[in-house]
C-alpha positions in Angstrom: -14.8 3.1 -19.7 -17.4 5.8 -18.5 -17.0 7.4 -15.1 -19.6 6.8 -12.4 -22.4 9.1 -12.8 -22.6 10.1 -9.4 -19.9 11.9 -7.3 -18.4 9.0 -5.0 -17.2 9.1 -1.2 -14.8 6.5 -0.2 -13.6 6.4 4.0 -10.1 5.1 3.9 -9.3 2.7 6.8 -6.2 4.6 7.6 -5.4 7.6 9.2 -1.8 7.8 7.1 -1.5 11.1 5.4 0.4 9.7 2.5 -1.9 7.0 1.3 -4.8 10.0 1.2 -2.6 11.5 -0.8 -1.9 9.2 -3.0 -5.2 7.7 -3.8 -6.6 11.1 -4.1 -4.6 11.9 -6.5 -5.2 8.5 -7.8 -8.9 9.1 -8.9 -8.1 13.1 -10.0 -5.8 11.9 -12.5 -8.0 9.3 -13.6 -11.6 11.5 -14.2 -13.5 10.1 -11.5 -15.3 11.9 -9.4 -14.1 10.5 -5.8 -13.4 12.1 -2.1 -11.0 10.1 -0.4 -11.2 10.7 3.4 -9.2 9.3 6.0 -11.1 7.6 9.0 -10.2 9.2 12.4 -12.0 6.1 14.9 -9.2 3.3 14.3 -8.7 2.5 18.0 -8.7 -1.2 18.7 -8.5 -1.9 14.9 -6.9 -5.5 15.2 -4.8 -6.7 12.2 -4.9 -10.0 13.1 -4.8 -11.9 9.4 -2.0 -13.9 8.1 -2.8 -12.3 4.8 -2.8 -8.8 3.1 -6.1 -9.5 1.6 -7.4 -10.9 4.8 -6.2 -7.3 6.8 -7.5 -5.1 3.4 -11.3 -6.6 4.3 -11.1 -6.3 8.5 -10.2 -2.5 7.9 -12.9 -2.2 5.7 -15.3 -3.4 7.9 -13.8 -1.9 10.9 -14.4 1.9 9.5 -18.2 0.7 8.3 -20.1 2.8 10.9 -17.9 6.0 10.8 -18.7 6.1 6.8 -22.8 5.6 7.6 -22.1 8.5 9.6 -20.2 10.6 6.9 -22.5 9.6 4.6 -19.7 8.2 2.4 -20.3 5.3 -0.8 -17.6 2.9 0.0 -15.2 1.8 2.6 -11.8 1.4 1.7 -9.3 -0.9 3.4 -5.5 -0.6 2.5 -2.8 -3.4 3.8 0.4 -3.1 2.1 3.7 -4.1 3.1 7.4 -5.2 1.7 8.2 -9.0 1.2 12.3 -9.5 1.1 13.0 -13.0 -0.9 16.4 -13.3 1.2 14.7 -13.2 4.5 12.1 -15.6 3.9 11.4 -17.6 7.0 12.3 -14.9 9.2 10.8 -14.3 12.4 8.7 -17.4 11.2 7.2 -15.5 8.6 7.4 -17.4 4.9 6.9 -13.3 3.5 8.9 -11.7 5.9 8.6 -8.7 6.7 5.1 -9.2 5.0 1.7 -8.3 6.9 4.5 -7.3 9.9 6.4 -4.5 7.8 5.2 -1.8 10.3 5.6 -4.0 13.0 8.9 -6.3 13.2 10.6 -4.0 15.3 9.2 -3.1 18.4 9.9 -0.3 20.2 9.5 3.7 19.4 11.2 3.3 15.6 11.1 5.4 12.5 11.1 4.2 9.1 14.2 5.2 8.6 15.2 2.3 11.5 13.1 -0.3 9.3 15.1 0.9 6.5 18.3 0.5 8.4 17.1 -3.1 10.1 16.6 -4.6 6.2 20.1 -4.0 5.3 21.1 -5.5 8.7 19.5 -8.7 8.1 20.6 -8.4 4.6 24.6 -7.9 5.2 26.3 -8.3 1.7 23.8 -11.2 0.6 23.0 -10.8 -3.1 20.1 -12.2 -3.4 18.6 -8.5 -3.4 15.1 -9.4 -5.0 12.1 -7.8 -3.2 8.3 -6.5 -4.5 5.6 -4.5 -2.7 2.2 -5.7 -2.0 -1.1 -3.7 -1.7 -4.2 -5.2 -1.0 -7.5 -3.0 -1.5 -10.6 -3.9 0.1 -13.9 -1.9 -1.4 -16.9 -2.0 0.6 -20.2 -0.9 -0.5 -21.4 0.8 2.4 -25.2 0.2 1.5 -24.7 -3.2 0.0 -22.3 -4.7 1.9 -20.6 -6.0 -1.2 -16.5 -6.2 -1.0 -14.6 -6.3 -4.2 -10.9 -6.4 -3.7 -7.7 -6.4 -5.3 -4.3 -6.7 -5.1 -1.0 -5.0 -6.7 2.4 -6.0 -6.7 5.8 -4.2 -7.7 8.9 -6.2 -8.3 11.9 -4.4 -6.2 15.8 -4.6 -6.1 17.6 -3.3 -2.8 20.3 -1.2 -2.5 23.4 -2.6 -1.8 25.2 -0.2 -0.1 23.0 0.6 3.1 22.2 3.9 2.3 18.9 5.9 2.4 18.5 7.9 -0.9 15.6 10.2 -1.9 13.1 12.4 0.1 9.6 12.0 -1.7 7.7 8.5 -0.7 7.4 6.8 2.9 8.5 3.6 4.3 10.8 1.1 2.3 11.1 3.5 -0.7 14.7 4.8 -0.1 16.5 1.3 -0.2 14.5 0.1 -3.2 14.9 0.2 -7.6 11.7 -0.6 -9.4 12.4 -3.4 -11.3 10.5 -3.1 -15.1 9.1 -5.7 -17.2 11.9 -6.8 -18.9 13.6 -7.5 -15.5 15.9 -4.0 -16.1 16.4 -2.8 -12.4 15.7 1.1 -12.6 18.0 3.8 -11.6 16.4 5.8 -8.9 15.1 4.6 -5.5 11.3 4.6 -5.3 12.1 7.7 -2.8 13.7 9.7 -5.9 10.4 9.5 -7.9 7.5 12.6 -8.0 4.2 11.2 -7.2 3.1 10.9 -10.5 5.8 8.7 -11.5 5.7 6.5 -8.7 1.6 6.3 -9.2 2.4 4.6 -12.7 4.4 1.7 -11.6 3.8 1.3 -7.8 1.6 -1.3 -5.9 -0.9 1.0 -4.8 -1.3 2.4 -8.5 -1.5 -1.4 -9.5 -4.4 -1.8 -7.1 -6.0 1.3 -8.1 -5.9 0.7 -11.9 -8.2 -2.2 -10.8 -10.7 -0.3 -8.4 -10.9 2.4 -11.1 -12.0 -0.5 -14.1 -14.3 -1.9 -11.3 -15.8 1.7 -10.5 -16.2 2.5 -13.9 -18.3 -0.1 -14.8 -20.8 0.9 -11.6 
């Protein structure tokens, strides 16, 4: 597919470093032309959808004033989060920890506590089956059309409680990619370089779809 014709300026709905990184690199790698900035007004953003999908569009519209201002092309909202088969039903969440994954345990916590609170709840249960979600939300900041998206990556969790590998963020250090064939991959999502996490992850899932959908523009 050819690249848009025009240089593109998407405002992501999130002030976390990592996802700027990662989408950036995203569209370098891909040949499209694309600033990803991250949008510094979030205050009294409300994620208040049962949904990932539902949370991807409220963050898009949430930033949609900040982008007139920055002159940017699109809007971009981001909901992702870790589902956990075993816990289902949890907190009375049927995809627990789901839209909560940032948010199930109150308090001043790192993700390393997160990390450490799955494999609480998990004790030796083998039922170890996980996946990642991402939701993308593009809004057209002229337009007001929203196309959006979603990823998914099928996960395995560690079974012996420990935190391995430093690249990545949030769940990634208790979790194996699992591959098509259902062959559960030997490093952590943590051990990966960006590149190779890019290629199977949810977010590069969800991309691979905003770029065939900005290609066509």
């Amino acid at each position: 597919m050819d690249a848009p014709k025009n240089k593109l300026t998407i405002l992501l709905a999130s002030g976390n470093l990592h996802k700027v990184e990662e989408i950036q690199a995203f569209f370098q790698a891909s040949g499209i032309d694309v600033t990803v900035l991250p949008a510094t007004n979030l205050g009294g953003l409300d994620e208040n959808a049962p949904t990932f999908l539902g949370n991807a569009e409220i963050k898009a519209r949430f930033v949609l004033d900040e982008a007139q201002e920055q002159n940017a092309t699109f809007t971009l909202g981001d909901d992702s989060g870790f589902i956990v088969e075993a816990l289902a039903g949890h907190q009375g969440l049927a995809d627990f920890p789901g839209v909560r994954s940032n948010r199930w345990l109150t308090g001043d916590v790192t993700h390393a506590d997160r990390c450490r609170g799955i494999y609480d709840l998990l004790g030796d249960s083998p039922q170890r089956s996980a996946r990642f979600v991402c939701a993308m939300s593009l809004l057209h900041v002229e337009t007001g059309d929203v196309f959006s998206v979603e990823g998914i990556c099928p996960l395995w969790i560690r079974q012996d409680g420990e935190l391995v590998g430093i690249n990545g963020f949030g769940y990634d250090p208790i979790v194996y990619y699992v591959d098509e064939a259902g062959k559960v991959q030997p490093q952590t999502m943590a051990e990966l370089s960006l590149s190779e996490k890019t290629a199977i992850s949810h977010r590069g899932r969800a991309l691979r779809q905003l770029h065939a959908y900005l290609s066509d523009l």
